[in-house]
N, C-alpha and C positions, 0 to 999 in steps of 0.2 A: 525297638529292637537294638542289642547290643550290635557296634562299628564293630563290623571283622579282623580280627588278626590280620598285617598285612601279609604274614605267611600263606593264609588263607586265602590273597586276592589274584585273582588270573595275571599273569604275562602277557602281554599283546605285542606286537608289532606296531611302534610309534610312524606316522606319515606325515609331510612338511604340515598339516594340516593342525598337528602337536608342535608347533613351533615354537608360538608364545607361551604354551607351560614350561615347555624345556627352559625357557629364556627365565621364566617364573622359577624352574628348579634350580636353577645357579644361582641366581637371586640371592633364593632363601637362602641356599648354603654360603653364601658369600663373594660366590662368584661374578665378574662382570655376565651381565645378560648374553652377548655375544651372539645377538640371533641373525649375523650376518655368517658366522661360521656356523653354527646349527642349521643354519640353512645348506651349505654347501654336505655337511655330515647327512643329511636328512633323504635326501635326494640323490646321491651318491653310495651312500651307505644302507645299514637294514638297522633301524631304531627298535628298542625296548624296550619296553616300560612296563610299569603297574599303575593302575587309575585308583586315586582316593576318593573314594566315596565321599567325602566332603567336597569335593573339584579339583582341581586340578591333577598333580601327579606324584605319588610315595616316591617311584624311583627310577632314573632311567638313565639309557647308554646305549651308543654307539658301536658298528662295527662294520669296517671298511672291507671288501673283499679283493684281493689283486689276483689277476692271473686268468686262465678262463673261463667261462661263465659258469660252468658248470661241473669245474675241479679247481677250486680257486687253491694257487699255489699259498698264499697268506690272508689272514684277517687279522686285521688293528681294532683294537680294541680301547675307545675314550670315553670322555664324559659321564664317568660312572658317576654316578650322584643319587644319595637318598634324603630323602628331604629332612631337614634337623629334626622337628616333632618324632619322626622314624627312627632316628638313627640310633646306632648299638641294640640294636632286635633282629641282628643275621640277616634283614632285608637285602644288603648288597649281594650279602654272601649266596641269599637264593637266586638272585639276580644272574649272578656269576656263573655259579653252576648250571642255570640253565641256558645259557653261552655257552659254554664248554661242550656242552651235551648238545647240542643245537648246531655245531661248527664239525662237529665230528671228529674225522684225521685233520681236519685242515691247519695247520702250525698256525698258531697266534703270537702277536708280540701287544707289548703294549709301553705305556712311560707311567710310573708307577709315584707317585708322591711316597715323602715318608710314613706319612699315615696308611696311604692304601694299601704300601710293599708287603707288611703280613699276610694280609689277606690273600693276595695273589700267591705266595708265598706257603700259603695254605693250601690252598687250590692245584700248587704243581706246576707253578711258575718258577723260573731262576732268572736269575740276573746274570745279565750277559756286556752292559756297559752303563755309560751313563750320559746323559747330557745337560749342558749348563744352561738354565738362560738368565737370558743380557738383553740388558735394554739402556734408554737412553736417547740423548740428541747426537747425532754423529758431529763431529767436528774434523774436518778435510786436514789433510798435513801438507795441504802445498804443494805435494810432487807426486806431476802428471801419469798416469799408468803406460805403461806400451802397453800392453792388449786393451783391443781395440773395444768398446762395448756399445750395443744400440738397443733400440727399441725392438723386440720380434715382429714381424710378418706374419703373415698368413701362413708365407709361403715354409715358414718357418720349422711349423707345427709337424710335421714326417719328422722332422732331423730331431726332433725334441724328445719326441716321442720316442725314436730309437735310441736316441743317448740316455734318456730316462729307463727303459727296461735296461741297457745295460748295466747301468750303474746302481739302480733299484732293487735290479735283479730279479723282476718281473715283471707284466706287463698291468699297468694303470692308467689306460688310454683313461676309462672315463672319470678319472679325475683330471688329469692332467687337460683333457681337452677341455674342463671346465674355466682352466685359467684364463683365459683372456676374458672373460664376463665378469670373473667371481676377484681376481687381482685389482689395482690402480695400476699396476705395472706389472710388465712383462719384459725383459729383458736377456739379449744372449751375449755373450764372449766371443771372438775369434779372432782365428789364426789365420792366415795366409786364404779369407773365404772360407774357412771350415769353421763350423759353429764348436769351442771345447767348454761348454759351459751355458747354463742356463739361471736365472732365480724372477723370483715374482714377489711382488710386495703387493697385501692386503688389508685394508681396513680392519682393523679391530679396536672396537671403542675411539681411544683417543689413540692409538697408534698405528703404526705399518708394520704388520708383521713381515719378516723375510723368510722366504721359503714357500717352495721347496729353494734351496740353494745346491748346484750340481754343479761339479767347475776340475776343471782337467788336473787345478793342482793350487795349492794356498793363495798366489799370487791372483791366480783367474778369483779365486771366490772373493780374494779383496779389491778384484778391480769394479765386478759383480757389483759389491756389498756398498761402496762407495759410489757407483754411476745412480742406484737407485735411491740412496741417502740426498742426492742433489739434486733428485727430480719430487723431494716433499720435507716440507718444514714442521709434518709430524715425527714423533719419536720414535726410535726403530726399536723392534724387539723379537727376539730371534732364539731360537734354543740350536747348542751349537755342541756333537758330539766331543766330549774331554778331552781325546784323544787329536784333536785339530789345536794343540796347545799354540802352535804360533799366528792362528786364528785368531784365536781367544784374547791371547795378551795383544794384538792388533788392536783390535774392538773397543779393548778395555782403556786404551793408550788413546783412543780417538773419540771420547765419551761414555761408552755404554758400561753398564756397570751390572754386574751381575747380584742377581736378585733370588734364584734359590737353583736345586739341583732336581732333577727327576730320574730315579732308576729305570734304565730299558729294559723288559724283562720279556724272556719268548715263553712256549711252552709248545711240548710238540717237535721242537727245532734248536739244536743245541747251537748255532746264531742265527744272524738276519742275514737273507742271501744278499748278492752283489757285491760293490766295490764299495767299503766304508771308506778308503781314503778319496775318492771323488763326490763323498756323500757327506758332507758339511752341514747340510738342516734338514729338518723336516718339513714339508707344507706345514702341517701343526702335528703337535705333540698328540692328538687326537686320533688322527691317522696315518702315522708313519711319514 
C-alpha cells in the first residue's frame, strides 16, 4: 500500500507518554532533545501531533492555556516542529490551522523564528515585539546589590502567584506552581519584607535557563539575574524582551552574549496583557 499524504494523516492530542518522540522530533530538526522541558510543556499544556506511519512522529506542538479553566483568557503557542523528511508539504501549516480553529476566540501569542514568521504571518498573526536571547557564563562585577535576594519558601508561593497574574496579566497557577520541582532554583527580591520580584533557573541541556524573570524594575531583575548566576557553574541563557535595553547591555557586559532574535507575535489580541515593564523573560519561549 501506498504511505499516506501527511495531509491525509489525523491530528491527535500528544500525552507526556509522546515524550521521547517529541524529544526525537527536535532531534531530527536540529534541536537540542530538551525533554526536561517537553515534559513540563506536556503535562501543563494540550500537545499536538500527527503519528508517521513509519514511528514516531510527522509533526508536533505545543499550547499553553492561562486564565480560567474553561474561558482561558490566552494560549502560547511552541514547539512547532515538522519532521525534515516532511518539511515544505503545508504540514505545519495544517498543524496550525487546526490550532487556530481548536482555540476558537481564545487570543494567542506565540515567539516566532525567522523562518516560522511567514507562516504565522499567513495565518493572521502580527508582530507585536521582540525578544533577544543571550547566553553565556556570567561573570559578577564585584559590587554588592542592596535588594536583598533568597531562596523561596513555601510560604512564598500566594505572594508569587499574585505578583505573577499581575504582572502576567493572567492567572498561570498551574504552571507557576510547577516551579519548585520543574526549576534548580527558585528565587525572590525584596523590599522592606515585601517580595518585588521573582525568577527561577532551569536545567536545559548543558545550561540554566532564567525565567520566568519578574522584578519590580531593572535593578531587582539584575539583582534576580545575578544571585542565581552564583548559585551554578552552568551557563545562563535567557530570552530578554528588546525593550529591557539597559538589561540587555548589563548581561552582555557580564558575559552572555546574544545568539539570535525571535519575533513575539499575538493574534486575536492587538498585545500581550499585563505589565511588560516588570516582565523581563519568559519561563521559555514556548510558553510565554
Amino acid at each position: 500500500m501506498p504511505t499516506p499524504s501527511p495531509a491525509a494523516l489525523p491530528i491527535r492530542r500528544l500525552t507526556l507518554r509522546d515524550l521521547t518522540a517529541c524529544a526525537d522530533l527536535s532531534e531530527d530538526r536540529g534541536w537540542p532533545r530538551e525533554e526536561h522541558k517537553w515534559g513540563l510543556l506536556l503535562s501543563a499544556g494540550k500537545g499536538y501531533g500527527i503519528d508517521d506511519p513509519a514511528g514516531g512522529l510527522i509533526s508536533a506542538c505545543v499550547v499553553t492555556e492561562y486564565g480560567p479553566y474553561d474561558r482561558p483568557a490566552l494560549g502560547a503557542i511552541g514547539m512547532v516542529l515538522v519532521a525534515e523528511r516532511h518539511a515544505r508539504q503545508g504540514v505545519g501549516r495544517r498543524l496550525m490551522r487546526h490550532i487556530v480553529s481548536a482555540m476558537g476566540t481564545t487570543p494567542l501569542t506565540l515567539h516566532a523564528t525567522p523562518n516560522g514568521r511567514p507562516l504565522y504571518e499567513e495565518l493572521g498573526f502580527k508582530a507585536t515585539g521582540r525578544a533577544e536571547m543571550v547566553c553565556g557564563h556570567f561573570t559578577p562585577d564585584g559590587t554588592p546589590s542592596d535588594i536583598v535576594t533568597r531562596a523561596a519558601t513555601a510560604e512564598d508561593l500566594t505572594t508569587i502567584l499574585r505578583l505573577d497574574e499581575e504582572v502576567f496579566g493572567t492567572d498561570r497557577t498551574h504552571v507557576i506552581t510547577r516551579l519548585p520541582a520543574f526549576a534548580d532554583q527558585l528565587r525572590v527580591a525584596e523590599d522592606d519584607g515585601r517580595i518585588i520580584g521573582y525568577a527561577a533557573a532551569w536545567p536545559n541541556m548543558a545550561t540554566h535557563v532564567v525565567g520566568p524573570l519578574i522584578a519590580r524594575d531593572t535593578e531587582t531583575a539584575k539583582a534576580l539575574l545575578a544571585s542565581l548566576a552564583s548559585h551554578t557553574d552552568r551557563p545562563l541563557r535567557t530570552d530578554i524582551d528588546v525593550r529591557h535595553e539597559e538589561l540587555l547591555a548589563w548581561v552582555k557586559a557580564r558575559g552572555l552574549e546574544s545568539v539570535t532574535f525571535n519575533t513575539v507575535m499575538t493574534y486575536g489580541i492587538a498585545a500581550l496583557p499585563g505589565d511588560w515593564g516588570r516582565r523581563f523573560a519568559p519561563l521559555t519561549v514556548a510558553a510565554g
